[in-house]
PyMOL commands that place a pseudoatom at each C-alpha (Angstrom):
pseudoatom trace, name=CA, resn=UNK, resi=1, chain=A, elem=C, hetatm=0, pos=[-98.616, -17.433, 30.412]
pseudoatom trace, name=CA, resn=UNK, resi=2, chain=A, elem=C, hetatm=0, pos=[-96.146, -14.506, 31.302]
pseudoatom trace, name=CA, resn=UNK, resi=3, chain=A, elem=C, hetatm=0, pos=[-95.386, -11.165, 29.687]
pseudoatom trace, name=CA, resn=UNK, resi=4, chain=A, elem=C, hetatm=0, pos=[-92.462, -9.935, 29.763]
pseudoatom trace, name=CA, resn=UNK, resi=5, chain=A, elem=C, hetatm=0, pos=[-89.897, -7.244, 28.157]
pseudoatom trace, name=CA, resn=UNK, resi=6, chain=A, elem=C, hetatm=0, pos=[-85.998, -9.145, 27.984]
pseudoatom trace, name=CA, resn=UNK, resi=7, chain=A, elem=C, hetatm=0, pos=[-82.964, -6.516, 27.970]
pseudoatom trace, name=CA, resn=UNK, resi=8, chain=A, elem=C, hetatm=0, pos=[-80.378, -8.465, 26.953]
pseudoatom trace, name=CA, resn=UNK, resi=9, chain=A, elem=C, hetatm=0, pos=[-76.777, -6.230, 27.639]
pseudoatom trace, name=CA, resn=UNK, resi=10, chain=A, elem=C, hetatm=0, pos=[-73.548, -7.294, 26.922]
pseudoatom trace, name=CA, resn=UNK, resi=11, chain=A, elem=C, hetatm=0, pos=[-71.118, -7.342, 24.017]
pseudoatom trace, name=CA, resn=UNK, resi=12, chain=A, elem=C, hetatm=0, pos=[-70.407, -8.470, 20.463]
pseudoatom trace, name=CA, resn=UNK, resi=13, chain=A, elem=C, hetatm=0, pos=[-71.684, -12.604, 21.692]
pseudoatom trace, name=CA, resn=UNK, resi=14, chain=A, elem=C, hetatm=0, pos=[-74.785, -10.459, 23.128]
pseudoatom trace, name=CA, resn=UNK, resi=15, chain=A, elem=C, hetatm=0, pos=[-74.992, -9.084, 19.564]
pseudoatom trace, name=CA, resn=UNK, resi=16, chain=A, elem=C, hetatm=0, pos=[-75.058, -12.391, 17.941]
pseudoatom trace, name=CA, resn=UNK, resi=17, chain=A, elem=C, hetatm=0, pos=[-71.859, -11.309, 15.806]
pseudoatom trace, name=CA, resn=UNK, resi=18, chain=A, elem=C, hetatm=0, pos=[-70.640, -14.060, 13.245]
pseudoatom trace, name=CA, resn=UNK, resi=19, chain=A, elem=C, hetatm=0, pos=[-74.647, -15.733, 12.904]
pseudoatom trace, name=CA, resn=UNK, resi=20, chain=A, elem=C, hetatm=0, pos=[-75.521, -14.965, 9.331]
pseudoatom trace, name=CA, resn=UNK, resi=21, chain=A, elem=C, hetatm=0, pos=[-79.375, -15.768, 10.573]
pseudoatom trace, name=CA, resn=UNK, resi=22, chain=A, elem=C, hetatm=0, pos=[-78.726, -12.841, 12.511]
pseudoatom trace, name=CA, resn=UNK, resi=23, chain=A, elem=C, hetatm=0, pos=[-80.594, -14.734, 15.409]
pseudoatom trace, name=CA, resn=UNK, resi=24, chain=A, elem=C, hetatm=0, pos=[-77.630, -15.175, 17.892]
pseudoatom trace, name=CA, resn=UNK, resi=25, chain=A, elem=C, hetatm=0, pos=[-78.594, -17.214, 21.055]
pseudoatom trace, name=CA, resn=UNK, resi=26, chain=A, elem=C, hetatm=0, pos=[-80.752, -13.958, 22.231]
pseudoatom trace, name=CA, resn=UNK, resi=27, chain=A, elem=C, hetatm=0, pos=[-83.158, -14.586, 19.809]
pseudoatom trace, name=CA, resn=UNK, resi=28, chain=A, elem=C, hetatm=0, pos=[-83.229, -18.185, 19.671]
pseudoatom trace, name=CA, resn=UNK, resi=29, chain=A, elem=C, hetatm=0, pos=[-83.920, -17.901, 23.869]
pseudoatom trace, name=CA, resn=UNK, resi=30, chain=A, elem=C, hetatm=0, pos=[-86.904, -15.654, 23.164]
pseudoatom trace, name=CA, resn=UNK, resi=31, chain=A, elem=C, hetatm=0, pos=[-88.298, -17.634, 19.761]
pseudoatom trace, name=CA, resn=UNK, resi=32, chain=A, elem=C, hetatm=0, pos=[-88.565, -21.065, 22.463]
pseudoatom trace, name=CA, resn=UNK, resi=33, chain=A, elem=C, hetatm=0, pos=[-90.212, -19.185, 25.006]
pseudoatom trace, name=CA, resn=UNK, resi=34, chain=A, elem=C, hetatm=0, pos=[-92.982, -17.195, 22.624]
pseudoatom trace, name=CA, resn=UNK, resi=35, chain=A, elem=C, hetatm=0, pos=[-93.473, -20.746, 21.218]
pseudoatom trace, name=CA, resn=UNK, resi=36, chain=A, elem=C, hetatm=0, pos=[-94.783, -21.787, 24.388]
pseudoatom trace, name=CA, resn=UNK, resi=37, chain=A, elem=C, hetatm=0, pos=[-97.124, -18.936, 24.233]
pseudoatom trace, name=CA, resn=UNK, resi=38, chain=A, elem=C, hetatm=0, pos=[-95.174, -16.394, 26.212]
pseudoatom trace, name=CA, resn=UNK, resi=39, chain=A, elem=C, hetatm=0, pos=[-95.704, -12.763, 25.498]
pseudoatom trace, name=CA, resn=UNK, resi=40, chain=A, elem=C, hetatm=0, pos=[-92.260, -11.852, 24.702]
pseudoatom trace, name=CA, resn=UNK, resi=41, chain=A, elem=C, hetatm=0, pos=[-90.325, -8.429, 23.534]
pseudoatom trace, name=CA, resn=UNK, resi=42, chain=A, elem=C, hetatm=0, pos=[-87.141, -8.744, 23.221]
pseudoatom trace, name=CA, resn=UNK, resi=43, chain=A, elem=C, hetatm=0, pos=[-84.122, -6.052, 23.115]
pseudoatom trace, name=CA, resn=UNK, resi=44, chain=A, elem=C, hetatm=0, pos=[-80.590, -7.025, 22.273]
pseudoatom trace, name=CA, resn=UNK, resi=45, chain=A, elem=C, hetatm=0, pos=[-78.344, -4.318, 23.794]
pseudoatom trace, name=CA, resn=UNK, resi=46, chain=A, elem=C, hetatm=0, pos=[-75.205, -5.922, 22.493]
pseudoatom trace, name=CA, resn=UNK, resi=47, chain=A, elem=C, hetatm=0, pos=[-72.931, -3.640, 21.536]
pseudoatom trace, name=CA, resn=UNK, resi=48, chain=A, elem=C, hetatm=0, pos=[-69.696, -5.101, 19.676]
pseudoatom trace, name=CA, resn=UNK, resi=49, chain=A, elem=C, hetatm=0, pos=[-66.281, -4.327, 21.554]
pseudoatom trace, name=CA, resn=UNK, resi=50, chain=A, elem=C, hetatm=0, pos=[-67.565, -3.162, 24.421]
pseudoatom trace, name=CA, resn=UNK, resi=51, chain=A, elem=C, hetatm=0, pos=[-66.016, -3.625, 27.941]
pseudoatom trace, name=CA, resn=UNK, resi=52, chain=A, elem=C, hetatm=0, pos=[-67.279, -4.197, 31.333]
pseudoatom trace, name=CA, resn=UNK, resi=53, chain=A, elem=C, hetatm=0, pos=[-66.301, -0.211, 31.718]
pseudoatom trace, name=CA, resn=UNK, resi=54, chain=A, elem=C, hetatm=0, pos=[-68.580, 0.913, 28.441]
pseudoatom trace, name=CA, resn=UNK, resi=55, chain=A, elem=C, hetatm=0, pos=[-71.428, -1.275, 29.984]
pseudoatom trace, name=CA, resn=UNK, resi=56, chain=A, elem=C, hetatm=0, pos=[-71.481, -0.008, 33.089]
pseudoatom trace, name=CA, resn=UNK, resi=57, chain=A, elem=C, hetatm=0, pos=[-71.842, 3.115, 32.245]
pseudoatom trace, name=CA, resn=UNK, resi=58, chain=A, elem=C, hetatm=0, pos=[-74.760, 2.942, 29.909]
pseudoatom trace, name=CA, resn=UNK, resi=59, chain=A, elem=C, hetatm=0, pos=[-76.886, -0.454, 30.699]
pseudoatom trace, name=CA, resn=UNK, resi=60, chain=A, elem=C, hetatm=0, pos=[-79.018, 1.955, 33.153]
pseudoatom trace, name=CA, resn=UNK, resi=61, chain=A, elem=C, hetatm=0, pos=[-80.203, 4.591, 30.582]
pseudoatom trace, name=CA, resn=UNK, resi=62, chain=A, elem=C, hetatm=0, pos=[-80.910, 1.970, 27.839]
pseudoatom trace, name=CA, resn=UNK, resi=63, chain=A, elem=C, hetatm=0, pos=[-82.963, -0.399, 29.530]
pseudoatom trace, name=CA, resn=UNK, resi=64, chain=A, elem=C, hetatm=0, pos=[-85.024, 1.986, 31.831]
pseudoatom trace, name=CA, resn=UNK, resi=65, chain=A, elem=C, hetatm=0, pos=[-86.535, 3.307, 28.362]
pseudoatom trace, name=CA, resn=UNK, resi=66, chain=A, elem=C, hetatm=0, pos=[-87.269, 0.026, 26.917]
pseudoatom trace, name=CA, resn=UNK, resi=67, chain=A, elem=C, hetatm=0, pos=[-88.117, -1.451, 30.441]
pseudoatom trace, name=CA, resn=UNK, resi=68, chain=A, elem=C, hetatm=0, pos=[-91.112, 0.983, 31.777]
pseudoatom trace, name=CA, resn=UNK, resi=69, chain=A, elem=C, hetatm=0, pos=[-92.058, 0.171, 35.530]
pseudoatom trace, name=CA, resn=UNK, resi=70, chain=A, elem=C, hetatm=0, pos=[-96.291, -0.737, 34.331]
pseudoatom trace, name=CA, resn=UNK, resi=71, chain=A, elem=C, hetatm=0, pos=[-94.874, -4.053, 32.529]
pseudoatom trace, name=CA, resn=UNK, resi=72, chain=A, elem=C, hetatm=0, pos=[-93.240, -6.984, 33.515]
pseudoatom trace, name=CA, resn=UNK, resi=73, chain=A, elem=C, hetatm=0, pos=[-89.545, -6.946, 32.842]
pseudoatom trace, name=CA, resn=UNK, resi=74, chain=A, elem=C, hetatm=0, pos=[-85.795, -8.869, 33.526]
pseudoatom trace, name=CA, resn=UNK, resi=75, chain=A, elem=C, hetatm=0, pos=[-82.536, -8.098, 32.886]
pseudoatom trace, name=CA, resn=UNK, resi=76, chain=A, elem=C, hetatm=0, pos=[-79.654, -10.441, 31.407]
pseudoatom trace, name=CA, resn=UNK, resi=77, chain=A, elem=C, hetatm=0, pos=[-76.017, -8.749, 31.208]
pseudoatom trace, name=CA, resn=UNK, resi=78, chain=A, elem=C, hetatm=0, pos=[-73.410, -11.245, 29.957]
pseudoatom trace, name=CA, resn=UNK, resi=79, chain=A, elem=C, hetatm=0, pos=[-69.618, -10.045, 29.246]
pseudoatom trace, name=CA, resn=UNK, resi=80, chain=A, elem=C, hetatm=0, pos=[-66.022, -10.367, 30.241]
pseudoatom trace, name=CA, resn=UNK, resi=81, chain=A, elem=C, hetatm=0, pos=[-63.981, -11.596, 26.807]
pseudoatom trace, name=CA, resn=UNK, resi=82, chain=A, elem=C, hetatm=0, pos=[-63.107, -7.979, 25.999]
pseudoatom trace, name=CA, resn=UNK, resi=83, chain=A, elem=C, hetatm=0, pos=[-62.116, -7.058, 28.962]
pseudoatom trace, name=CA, resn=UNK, resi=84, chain=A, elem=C, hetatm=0, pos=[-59.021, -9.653, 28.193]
pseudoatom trace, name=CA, resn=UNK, resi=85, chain=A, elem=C, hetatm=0, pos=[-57.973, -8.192, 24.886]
pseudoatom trace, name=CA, resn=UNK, resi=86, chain=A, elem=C, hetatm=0, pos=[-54.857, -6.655, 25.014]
pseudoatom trace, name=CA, resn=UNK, resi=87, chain=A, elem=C, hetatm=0, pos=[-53.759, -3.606, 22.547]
pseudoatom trace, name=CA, resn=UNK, resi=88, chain=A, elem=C, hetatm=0, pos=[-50.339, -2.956, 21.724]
pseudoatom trace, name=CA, resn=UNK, resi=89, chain=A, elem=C, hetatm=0, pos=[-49.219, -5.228, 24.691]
pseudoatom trace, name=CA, resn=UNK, resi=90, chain=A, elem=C, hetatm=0, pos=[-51.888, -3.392, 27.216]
pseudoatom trace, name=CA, resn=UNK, resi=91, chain=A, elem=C, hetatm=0, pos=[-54.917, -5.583, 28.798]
pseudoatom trace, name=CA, resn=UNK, resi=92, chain=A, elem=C, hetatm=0, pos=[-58.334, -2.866, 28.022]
pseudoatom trace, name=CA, resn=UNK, resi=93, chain=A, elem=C, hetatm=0, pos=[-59.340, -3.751, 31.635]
pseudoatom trace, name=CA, resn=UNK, resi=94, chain=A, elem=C, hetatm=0, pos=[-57.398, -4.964, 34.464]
pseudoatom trace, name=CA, resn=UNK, resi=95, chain=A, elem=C, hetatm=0, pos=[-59.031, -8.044, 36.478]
pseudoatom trace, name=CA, resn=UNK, resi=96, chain=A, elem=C, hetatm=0, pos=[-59.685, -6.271, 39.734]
pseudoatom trace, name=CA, resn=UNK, resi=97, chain=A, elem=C, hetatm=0, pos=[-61.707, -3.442, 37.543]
pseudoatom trace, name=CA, resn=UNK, resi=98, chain=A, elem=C, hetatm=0, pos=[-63.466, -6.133, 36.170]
pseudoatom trace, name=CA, resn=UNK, resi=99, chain=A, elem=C, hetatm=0, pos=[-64.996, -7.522, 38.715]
pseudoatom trace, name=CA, resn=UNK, resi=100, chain=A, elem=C, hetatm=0, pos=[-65.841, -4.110, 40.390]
pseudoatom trace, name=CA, resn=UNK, resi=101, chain=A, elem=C, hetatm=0, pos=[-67.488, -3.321, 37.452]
pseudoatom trace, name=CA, resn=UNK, resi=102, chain=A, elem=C, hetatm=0, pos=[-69.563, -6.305, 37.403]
pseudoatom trace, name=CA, resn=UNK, resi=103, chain=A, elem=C, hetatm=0, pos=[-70.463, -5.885, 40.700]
pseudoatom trace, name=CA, resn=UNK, resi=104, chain=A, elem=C, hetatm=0, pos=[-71.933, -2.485, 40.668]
pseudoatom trace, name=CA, resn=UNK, resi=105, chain=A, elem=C, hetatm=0, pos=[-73.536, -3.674, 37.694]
pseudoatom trace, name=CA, resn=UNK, resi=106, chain=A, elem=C, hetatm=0, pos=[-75.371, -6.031, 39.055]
pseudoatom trace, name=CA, resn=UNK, resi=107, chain=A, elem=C, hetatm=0, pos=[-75.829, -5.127, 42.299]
pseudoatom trace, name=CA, resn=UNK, resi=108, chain=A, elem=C, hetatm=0, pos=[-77.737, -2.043, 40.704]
pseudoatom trace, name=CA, resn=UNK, resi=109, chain=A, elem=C, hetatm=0, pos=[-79.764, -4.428, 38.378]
pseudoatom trace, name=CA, resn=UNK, resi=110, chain=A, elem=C, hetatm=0, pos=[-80.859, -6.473, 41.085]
pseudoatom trace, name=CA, resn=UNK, resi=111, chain=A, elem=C, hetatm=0, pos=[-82.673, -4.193, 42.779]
pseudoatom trace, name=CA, resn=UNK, resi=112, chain=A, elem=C, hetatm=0, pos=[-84.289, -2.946, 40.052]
pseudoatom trace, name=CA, resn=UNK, resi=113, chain=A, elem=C, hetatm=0, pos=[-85.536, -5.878, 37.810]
pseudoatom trace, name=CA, resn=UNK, resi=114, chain=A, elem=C, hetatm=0, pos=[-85.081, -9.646, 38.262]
pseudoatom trace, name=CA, resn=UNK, resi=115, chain=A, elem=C, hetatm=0, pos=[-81.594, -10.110, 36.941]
pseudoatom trace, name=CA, resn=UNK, resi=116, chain=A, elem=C, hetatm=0, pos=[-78.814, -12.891, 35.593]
pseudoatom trace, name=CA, resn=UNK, resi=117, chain=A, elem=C, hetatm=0, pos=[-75.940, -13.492, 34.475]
pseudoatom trace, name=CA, resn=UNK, resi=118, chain=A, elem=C, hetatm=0, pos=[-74.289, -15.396, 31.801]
pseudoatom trace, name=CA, resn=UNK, resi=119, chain=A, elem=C, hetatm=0, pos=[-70.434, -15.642, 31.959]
pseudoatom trace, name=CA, resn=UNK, resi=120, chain=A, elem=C, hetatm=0, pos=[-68.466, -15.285, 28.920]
pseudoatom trace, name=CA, resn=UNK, resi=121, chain=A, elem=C, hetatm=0, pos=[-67.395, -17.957, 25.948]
pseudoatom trace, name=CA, resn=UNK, resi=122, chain=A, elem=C, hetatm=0, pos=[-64.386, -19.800, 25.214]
pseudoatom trace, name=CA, resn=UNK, resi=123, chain=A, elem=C, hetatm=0, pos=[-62.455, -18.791, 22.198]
pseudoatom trace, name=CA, resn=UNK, resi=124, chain=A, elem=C, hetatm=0, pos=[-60.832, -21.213, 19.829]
pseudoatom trace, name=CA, resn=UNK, resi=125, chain=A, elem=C, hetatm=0, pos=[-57.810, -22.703, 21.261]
pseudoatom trace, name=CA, resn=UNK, resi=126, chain=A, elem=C, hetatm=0, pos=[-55.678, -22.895, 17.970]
pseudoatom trace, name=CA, resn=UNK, resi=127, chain=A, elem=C, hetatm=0, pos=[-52.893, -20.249, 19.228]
pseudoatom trace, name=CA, resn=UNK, resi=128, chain=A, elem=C, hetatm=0, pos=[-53.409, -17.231, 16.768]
pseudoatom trace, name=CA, resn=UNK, resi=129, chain=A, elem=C, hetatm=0, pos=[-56.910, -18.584, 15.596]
pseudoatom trace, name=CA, resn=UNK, resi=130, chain=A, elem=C, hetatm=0, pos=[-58.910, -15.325, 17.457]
pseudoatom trace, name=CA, resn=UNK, resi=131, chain=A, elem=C, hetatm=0, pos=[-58.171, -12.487, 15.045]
pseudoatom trace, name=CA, resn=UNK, resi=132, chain=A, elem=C, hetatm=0, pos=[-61.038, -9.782, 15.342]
pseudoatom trace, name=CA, resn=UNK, resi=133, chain=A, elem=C, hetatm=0, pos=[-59.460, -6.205, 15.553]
pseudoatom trace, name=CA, resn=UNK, resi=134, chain=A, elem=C, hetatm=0, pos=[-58.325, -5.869, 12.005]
pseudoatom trace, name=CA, resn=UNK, resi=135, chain=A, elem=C, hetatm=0, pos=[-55.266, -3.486, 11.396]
pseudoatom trace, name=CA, resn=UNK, resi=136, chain=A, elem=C, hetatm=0, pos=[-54.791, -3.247, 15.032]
pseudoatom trace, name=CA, resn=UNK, resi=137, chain=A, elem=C, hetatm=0, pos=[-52.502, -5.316, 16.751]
pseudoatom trace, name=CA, resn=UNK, resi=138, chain=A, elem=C, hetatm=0, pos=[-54.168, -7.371, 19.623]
pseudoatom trace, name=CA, resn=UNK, resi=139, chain=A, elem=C, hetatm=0, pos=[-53.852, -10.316, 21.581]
pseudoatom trace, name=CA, resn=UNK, resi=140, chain=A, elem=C, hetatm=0, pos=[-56.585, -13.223, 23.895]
pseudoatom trace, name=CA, resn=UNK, resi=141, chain=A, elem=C, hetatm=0, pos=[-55.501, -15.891, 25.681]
pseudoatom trace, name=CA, resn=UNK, resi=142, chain=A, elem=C, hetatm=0, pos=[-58.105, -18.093, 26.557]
pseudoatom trace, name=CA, resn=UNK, resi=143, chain=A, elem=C, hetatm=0, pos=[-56.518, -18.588, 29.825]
pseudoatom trace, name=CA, resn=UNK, resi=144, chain=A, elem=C, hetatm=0, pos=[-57.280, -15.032, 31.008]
pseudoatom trace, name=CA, resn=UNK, resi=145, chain=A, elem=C, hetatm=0, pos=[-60.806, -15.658, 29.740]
pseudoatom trace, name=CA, resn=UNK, resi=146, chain=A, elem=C, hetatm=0, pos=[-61.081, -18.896, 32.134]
pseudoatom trace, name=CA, resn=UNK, resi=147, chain=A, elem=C, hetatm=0, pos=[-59.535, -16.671, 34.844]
pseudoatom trace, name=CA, resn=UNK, resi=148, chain=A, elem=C, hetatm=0, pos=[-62.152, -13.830, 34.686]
pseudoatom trace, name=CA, resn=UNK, resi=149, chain=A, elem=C, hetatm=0, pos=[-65.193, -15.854, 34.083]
pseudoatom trace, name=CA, resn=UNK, resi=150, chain=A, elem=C, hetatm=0, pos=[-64.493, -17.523, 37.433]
pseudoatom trace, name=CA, resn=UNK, resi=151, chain=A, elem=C, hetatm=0, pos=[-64.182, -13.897, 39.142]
pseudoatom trace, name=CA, resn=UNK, resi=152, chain=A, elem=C, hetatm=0, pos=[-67.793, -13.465, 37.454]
pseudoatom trace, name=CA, resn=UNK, resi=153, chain=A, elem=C, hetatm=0, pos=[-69.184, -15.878, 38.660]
pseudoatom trace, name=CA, resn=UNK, resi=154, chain=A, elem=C, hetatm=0, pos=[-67.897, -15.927, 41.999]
pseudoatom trace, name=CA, resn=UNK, resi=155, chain=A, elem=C, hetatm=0, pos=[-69.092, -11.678, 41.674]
pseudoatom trace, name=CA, resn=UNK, resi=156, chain=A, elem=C, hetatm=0, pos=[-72.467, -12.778, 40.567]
pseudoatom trace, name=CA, resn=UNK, resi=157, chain=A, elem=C, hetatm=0, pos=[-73.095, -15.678, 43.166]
pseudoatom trace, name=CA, resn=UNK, resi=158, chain=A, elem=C, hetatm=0, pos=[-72.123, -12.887, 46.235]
pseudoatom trace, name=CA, resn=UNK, resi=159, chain=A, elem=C, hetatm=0, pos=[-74.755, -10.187, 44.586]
pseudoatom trace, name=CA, resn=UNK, resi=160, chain=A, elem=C, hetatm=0, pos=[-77.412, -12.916, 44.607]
pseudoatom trace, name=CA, resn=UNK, resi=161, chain=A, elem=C, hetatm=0, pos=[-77.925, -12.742, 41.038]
pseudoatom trace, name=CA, resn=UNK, resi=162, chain=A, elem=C, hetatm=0, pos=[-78.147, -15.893, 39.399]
pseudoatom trace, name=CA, resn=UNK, resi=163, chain=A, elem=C, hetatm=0, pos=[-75.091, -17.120, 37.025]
pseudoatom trace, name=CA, resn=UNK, resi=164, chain=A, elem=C, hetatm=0, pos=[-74.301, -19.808, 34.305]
pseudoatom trace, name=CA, resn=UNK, resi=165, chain=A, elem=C, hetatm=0, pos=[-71.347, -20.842, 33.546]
pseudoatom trace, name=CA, resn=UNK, resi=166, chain=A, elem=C, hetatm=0, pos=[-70.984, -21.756, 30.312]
pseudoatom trace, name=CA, resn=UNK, resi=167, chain=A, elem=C, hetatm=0, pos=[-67.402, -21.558, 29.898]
pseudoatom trace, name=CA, resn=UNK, resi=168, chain=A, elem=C, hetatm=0, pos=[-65.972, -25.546, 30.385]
pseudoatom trace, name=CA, resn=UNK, resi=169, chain=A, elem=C, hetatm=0, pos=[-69.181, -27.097, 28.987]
pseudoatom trace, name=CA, resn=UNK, resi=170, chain=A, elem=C, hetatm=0, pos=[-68.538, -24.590, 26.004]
pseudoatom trace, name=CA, resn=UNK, resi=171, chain=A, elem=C, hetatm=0, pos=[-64.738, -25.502, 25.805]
pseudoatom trace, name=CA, resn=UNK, resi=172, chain=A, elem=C, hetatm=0, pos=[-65.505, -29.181, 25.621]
pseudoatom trace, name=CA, resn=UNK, resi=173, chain=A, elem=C, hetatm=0, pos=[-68.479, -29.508, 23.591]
pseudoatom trace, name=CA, resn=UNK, resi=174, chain=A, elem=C, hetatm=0, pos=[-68.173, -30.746, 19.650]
pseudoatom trace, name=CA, resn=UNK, resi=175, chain=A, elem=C, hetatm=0, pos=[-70.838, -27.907, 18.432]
pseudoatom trace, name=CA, resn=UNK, resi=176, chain=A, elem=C, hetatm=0, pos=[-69.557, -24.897, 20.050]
pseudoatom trace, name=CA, resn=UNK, resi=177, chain=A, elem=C, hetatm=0, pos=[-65.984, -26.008, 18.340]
pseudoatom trace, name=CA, resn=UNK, resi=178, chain=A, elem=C, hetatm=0, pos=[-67.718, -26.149, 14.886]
pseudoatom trace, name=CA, resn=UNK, resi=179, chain=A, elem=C, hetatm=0, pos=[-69.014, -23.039, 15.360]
pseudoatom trace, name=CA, resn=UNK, resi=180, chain=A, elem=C, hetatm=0, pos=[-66.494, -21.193, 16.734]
pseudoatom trace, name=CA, resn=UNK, resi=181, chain=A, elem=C, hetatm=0, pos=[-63.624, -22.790, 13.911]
pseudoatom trace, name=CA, resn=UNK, resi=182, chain=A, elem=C, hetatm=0, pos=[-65.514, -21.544, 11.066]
pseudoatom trace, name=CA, resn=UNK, resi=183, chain=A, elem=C, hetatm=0, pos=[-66.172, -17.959, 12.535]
pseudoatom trace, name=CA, resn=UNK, resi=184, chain=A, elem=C, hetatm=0, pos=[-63.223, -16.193, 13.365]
pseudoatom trace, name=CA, resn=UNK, resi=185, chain=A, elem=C, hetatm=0, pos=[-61.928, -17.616, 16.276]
pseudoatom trace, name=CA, resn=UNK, resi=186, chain=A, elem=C, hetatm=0, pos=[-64.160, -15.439, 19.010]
pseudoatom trace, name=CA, resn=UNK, resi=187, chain=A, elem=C, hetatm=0, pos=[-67.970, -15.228, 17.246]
pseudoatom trace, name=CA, resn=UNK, resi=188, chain=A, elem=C, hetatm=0, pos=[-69.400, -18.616, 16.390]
pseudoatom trace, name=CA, resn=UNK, resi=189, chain=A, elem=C, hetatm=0, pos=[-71.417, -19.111, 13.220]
pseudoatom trace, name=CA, resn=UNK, resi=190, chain=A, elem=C, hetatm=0, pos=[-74.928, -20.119, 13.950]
pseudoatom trace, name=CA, resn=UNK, resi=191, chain=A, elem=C, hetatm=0, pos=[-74.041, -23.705, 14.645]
pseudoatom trace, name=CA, resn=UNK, resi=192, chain=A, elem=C, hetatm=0, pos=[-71.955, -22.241, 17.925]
pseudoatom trace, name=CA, resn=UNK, resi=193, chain=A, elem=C, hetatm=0, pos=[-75.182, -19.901, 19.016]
pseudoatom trace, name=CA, resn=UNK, resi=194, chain=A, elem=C, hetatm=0, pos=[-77.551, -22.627, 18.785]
pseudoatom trace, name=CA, resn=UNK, resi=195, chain=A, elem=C, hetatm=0, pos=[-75.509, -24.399, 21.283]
pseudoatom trace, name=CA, resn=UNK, resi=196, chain=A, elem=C, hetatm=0, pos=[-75.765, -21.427, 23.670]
pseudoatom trace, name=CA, resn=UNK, resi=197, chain=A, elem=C, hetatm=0, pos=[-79.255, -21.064, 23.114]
pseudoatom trace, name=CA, resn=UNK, resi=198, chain=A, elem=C, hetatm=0, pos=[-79.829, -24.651, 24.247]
pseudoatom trace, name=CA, resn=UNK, resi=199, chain=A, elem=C, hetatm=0, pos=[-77.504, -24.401, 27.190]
pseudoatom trace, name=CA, resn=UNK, resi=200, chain=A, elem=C, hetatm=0, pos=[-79.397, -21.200, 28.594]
pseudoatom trace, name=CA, resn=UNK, resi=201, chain=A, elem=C, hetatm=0, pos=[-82.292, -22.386, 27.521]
pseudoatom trace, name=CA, resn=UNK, resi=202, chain=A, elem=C, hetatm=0, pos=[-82.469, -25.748, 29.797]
pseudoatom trace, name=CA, resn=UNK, resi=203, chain=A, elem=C, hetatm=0, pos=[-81.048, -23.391, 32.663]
pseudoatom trace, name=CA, resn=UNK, resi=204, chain=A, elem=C, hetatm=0, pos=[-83.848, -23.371, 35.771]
pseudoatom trace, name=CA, resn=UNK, resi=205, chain=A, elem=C, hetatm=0, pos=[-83.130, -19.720, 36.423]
pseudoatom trace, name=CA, resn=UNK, resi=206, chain=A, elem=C, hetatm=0, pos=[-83.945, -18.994, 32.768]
pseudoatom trace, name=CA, resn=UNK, resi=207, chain=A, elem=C, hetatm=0, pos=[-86.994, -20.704, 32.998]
pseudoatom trace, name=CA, resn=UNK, resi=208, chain=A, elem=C, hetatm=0, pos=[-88.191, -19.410, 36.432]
pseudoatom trace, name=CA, resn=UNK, resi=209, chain=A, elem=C, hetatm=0, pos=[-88.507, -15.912, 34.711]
pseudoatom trace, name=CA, resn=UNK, resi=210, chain=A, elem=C, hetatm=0, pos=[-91.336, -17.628, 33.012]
pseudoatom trace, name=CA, resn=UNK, resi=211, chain=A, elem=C, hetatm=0, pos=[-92.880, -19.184, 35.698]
pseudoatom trace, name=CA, resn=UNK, resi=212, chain=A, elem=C, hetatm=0, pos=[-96.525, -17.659, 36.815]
pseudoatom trace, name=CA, resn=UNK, resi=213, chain=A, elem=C, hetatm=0, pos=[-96.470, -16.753, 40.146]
for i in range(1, 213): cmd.bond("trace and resi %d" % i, "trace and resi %d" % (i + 1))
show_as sticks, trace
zoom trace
């Protein structure tokens, strides 16, 4: 069986935000594989808010002390829907930053660590329904959202990092709705995590990590 130390980086859906069992889909991911008798730490570098800009410029520092070069180790970065907020009428990062960001991101991470990605979630579609910047006024459109994940992707495939794309089978599926109507509009409740968790977990590059070589 493997050993392995997970970094998970990303944002607020990296955090598991809105899961009272304070689980998210990170832990769930890690709680399958350890019941198969993997050796399994796991760090959730989530950080709530953040943009492809904030990530960039700390993944490096945070995982290289929790990731030390005797022991096994991968990387997963997932992000994007902040990037698409826009405060006071002003988008926090503009598309073609975006994608530059993800690209030195992961071009970096590649060469480091065994590395994927996981593109960003679908909000609800009710307009008005994704309210989570209280007393500041702020605006997603899940259309931007759908526009950037396929930049991310497209980013990720050219770097050679492996990517899921979880956004249409998210939009579509009955679960992830539930989850993400009784949240608030952008962070499921549990019911929308353990949907993730399932998706990522039946994803072959997911489970190649744990694959003895």
């Amino acid at each position: 069986m493997s050993s392995l130390r997970l970094a998970f980086i990303g944002d607020s859906i990296v955090n598991g935000t809105g899961d009272a069992t304070i689980l998210g889909w990170t832990g769930r991911v890690c709680a399958a594989v350890s019941n198969l008798g993997h050796d399994i730490t796991h760090y959730d570098l989530g950080v709530r808010g953040e943009t492809s800009s904030l990530i960039r410029a700390r993944w490096r520092s945070e995982a290289a002390c929790r990731l030390p070069e005797a022991f096994g180790a991968a990387l997963v970065f997932s992000f994007g829907i902040n990037d698409c907020v826009h405060l006071d009428g002003v988008r926090r990062v503009a598309p073609e930053e975006s994608l530059a960001n993800a690209r030195a991101i992961l071009t970096e991470a590649k060469k480091w660590r065994p590395t994927l990605f996981i593109g960003p979630t679908p909000i609800d579609r009710r307009e008005g329904a994704a309210q989570f910047y209280p007393g500041v006024k702020h605006s997603l459109d899940l259309r931007d959202i759908a526009s950037l994940n396929r930049g991310l992707i497209e980013v990720a495939a050219s770097s050679g990092v492996p990517a899921l794309d979880l956004f249409d089978r998210l939009d579509s599926n009955t679960e992830w709705a539930a989850g993400i109507r009784d949240g608030d509009g952008v962070h499921p409740t549990a019911r929308g995590y353990m949907q993730m968790a399932h998706e990522i977990s039946a994803w072959p590059a997911w489970q190649a990590l744990f694959t003895e070589t």
